[in-house]
C-alpha positions as CSV (number, residue, x, y, z in Angstrom):
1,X,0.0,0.0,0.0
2,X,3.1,2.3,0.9
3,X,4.8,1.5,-2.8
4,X,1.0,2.5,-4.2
5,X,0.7,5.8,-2.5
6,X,4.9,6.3,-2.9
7,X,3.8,5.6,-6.9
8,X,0.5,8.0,-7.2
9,X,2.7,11.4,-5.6
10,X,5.4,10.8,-7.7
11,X,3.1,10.7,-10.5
12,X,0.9,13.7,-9.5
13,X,3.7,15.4,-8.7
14,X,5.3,14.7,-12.4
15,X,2.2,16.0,-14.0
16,X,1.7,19.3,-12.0
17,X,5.5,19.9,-12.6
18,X,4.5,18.8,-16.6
19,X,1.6,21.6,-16.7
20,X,3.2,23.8,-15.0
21,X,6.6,24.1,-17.5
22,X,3.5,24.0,-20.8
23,X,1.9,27.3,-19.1
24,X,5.2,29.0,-18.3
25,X,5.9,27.9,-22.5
26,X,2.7,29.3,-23.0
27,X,3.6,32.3,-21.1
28,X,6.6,32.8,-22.4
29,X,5.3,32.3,-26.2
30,X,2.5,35.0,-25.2
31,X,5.3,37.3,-24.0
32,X,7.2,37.1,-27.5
33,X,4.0,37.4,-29.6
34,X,3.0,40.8,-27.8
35,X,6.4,42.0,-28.2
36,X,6.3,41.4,-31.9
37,X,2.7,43.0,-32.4
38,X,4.1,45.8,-31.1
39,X,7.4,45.8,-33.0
40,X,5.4,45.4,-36.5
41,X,2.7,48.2,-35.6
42,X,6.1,50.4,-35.0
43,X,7.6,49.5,-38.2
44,X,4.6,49.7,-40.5
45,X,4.4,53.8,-38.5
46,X,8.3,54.0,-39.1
47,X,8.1,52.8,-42.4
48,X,10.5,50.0,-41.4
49,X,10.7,47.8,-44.5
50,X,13.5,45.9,-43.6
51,X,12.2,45.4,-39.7
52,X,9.1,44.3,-41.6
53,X,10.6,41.3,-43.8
54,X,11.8,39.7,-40.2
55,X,8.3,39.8,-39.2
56,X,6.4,39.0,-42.4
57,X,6.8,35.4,-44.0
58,X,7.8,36.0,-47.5
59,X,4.3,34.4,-48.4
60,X,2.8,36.8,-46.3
61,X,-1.4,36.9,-47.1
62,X,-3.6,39.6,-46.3
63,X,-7.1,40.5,-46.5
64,X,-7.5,44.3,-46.1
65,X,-9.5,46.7,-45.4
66,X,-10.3,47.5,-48.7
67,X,-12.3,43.8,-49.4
68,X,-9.0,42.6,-51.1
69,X,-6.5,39.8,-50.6
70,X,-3.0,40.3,-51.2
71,X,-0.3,37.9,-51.5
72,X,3.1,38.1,-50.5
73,X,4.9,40.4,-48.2
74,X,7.0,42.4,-51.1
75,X,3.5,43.8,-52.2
76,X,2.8,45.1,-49.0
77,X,5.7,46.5,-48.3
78,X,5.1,48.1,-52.2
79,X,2.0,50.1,-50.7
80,X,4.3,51.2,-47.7
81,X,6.7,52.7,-49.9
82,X,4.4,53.9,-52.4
83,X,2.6,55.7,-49.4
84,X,-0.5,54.2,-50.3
85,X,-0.3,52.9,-46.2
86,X,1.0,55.7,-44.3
87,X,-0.2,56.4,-40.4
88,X,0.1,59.1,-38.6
89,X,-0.5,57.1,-35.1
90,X,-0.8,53.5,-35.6
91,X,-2.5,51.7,-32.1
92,X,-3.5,48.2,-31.1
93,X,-5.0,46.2,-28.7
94,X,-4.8,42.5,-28.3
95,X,-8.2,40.9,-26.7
96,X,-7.1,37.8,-27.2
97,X,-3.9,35.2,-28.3
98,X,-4.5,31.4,-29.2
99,X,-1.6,28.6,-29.2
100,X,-1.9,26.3,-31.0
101,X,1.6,24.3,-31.2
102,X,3.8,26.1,-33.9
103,X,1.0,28.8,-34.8
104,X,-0.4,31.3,-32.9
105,X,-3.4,33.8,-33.3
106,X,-3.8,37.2,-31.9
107,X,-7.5,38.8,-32.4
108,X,-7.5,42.5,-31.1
109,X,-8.5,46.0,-32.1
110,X,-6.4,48.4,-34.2
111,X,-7.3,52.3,-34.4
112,X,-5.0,53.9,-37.2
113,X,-5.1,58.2,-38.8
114,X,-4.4,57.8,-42.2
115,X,-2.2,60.5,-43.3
116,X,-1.8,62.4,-46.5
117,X,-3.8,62.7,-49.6
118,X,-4.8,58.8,-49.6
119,X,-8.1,57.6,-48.6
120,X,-9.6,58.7,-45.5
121,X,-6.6,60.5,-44.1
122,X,-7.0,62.6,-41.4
123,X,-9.8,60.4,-39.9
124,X,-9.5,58.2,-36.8
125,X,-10.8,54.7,-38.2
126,X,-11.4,51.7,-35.9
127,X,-10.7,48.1,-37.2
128,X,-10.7,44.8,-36.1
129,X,-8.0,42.6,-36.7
130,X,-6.4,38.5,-36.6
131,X,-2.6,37.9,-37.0
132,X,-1.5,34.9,-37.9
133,X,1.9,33.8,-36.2
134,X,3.8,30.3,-37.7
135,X,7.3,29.7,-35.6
136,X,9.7,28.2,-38.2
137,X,13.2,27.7,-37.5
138,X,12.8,29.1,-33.9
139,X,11.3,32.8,-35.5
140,X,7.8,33.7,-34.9
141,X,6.3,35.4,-38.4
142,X,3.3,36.3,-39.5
143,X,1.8,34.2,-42.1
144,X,-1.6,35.6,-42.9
145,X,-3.6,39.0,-41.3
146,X,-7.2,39.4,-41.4
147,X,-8.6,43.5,-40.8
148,X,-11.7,45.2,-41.7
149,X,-13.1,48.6,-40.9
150,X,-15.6,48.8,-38.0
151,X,-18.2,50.5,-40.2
152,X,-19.9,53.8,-38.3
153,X,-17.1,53.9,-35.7
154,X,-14.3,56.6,-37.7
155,X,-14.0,59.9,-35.6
């Protein structure tokens, strides 16, 4: 009976200690996700390109806010140094992140001021946004993006 209870702590004991190192993982995964949403809203302000090829996956896919999908990062980064995307204050929220093994998805709120002569500058606009993370090779990058206008909610 000794060798029985001797056997279940040990094995209780294994699996809190087996949770425990997943949620600090977690954690820790979290932690470097929010510190690159943060680094790529900075860069698409700054007009980083070169920040923004270590965060975008070359294959980078995104439906905009203009009801369009767009494929690969280079064409992105195209409308970033054409001006066609150009903030004066770039801001987001993250409501929520979701791991799942190598990918992770963070669903938030983005409020951006268009500057310039482009298409809505000068207003505040509101949008909702999902970020697609895909680890590769140890580096977190985003693989697909997801952001639409929050219609009757610009400034």
């Amino acid at each position: 009976m000794r060798t029985v209870i001797i056997t279940f702590l040990n094995l209780s004991a294994m699996s809190y200690m087996a949770f425990a190192q997943n949620s600090l993982s977690d954690e820790s995964i979290r932690e470097a996700i929010r510190d690159l949403e943060m680094r790529e809203i900075k860069a698409v302000a700054d007009k980083n390109v070169e920040e923004l090829r270590t965060i975008w996956a070359e294959d980078f896919m995104v439906n905009n806010p203009f009801n369009r999908v767009v494929h690969g990062r280079q064409e992105v980064i195209d409308r970033i140094e054409s001006g066609f995307i150009n903030y004066s204050s770039f801001e987001r929220e993250i409501e929520s992140i979701m791991i799942l093994d190598d990918i992770v998805i963070v669903m938030g709120l983005e409020t951006i001021m268009p500057l310039g002569g482009g298409y809505e500058a000068g207003l505040i606009i509101h949008r909702r946004y999902t970020n697609i993370w895909k680890q590769e090779d140890g580096q977190w990058q985003v693989r697909a993006r997801h952001a639409n206008v929050i219609c009757g909610n610009q400034d």
